[in-house]
C-alpha positions as CSV (number, residue, x, y, z in Angstrom):
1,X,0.0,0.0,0.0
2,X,1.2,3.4,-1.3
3,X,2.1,6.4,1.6
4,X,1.0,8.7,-0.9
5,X,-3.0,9.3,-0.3
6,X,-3.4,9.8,-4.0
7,X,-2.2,6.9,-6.1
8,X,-4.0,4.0,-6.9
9,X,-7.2,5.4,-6.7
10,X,-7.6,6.5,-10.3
11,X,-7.3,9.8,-12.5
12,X,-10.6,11.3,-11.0
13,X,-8.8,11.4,-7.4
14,X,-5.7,12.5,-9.0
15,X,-7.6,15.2,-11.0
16,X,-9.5,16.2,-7.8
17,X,-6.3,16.5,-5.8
18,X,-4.6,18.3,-8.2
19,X,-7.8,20.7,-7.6
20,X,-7.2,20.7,-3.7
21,X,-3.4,21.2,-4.0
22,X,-3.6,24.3,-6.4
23,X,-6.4,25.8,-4.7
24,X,-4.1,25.4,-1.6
25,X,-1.7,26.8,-3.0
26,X,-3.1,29.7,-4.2
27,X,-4.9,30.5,-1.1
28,X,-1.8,30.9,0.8
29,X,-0.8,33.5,-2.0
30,X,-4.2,35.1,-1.1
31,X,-2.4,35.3,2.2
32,X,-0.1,37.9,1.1
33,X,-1.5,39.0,-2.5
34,X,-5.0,41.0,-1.5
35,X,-6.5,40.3,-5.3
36,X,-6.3,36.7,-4.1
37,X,-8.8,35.6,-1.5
38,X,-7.9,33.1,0.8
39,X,-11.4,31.5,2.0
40,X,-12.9,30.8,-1.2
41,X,-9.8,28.8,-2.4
42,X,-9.6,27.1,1.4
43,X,-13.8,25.7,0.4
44,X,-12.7,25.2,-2.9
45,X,-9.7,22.9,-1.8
46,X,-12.3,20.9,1.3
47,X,-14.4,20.5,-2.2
48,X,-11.5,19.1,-4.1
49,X,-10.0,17.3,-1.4
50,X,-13.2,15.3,-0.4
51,X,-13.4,13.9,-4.3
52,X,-9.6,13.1,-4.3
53,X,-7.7,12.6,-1.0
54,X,-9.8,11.9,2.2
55,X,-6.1,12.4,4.2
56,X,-5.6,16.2,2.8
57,X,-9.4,16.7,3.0
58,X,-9.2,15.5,6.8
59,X,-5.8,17.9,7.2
60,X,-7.3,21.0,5.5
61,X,-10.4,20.8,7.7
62,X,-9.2,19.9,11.4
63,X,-6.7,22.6,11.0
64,X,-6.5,25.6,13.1
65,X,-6.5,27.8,11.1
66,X,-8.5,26.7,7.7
67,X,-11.0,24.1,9.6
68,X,-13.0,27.1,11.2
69,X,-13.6,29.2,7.9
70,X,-14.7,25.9,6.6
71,X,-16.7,24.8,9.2
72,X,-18.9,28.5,9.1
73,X,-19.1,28.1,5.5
74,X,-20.8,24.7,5.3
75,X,-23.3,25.3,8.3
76,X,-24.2,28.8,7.7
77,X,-22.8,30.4,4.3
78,X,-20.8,32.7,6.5
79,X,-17.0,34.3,6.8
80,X,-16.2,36.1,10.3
81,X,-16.3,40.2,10.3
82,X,-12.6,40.0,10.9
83,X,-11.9,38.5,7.0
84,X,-14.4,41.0,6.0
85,X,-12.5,43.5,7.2
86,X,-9.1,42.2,6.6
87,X,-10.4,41.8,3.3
88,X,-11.8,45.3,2.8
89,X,-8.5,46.5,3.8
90,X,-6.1,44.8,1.9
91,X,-8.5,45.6,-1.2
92,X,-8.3,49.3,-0.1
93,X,-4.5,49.1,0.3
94,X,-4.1,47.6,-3.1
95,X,-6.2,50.1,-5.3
96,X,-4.0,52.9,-3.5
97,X,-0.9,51.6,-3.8
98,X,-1.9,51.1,-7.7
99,X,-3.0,55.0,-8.1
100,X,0.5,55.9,-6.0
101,X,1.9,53.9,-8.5
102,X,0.7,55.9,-11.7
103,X,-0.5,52.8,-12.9
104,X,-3.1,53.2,-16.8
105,X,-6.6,54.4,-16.1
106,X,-8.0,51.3,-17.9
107,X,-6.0,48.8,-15.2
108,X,-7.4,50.7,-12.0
109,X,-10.9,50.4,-13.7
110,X,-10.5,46.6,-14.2
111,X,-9.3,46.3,-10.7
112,X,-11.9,48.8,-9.4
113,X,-14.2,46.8,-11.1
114,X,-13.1,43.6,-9.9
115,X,-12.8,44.1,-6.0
116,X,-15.8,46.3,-6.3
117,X,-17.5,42.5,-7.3
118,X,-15.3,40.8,-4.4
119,X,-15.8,42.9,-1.9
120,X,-20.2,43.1,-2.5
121,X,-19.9,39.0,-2.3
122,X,-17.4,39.2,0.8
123,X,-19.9,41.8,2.5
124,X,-23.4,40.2,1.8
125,X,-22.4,37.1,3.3
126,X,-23.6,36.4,7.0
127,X,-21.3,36.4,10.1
128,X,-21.4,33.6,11.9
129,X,-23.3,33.2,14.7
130,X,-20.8,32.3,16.8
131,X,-18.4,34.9,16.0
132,X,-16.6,36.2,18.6
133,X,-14.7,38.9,17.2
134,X,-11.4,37.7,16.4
135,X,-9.8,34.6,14.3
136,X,-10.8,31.7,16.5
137,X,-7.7,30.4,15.0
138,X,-5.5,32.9,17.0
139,X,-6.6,31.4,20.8
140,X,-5.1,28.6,22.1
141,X,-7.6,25.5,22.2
């Protein structure tokens, strides 16, 4: 029996983990790059990872610090009022730094544009119910 949670279990797993690993990936870009958001690629990979590799989906979900954004998304739809603000912010940083930056009308329209879409999802989306203010990721369990 292979270590590797992926082999021998066919191309759909292998597809679907490919999925999970790149949605990973660029989730932890969202991290530090605000035009990336991290909590739809963390659902995304939980999708991904429950088609392909039960051992990644099982990592990705009891983790501190993706399990919780997961775990308000499936039972309520919701993402905390700290990553809407967080959110809010970096978008807010970004589109300055790009008009500091002298950058073509056209590009801050697009990007206007975009986040403008990004942040009206991000901001008509419950809190959870449960929320206590602050990443629940950030107290010690």
């Amino acid at each position: 029996m292979s270590r590797l949670p992926i082999l021998g279990r066919g191309p759909a797993a292998l597809f679907w983990t490919g999925v999970g690993v790149c949605s990973v990936a660029l989730g932890a870009i969202g991290a530090f790059l605000p035009v990336l958001p991290t909590a739809p690629f963390a659902i995304l990979a939980a999708f991904a990872f429950r088609k392909g590799s039960p051992r990644f989906h099982d990592a990705l979900t009891t983790s501190r610090m993706f399990g919780p954004l997961i775990a308000d998304w499936r039972r309520e739809g919701a993402i905390p009022t700290w990553a809407k603000m967080l959110a809010m912010a970096m978008m807010a940083a970004t589109l300055t730094g790009s008009l500091l930056a002298g950058i073509a009308t056209w590009a801050l329209v697009v990007q206007a544009v975009c986040m403008g879409a990004a942040a009206l999802f991000v901001l008509t989306r419950p809190a959870p119910a449960a929320e206590q203010g602050r990443p629940r990721w950030w107290s010690r369990r």
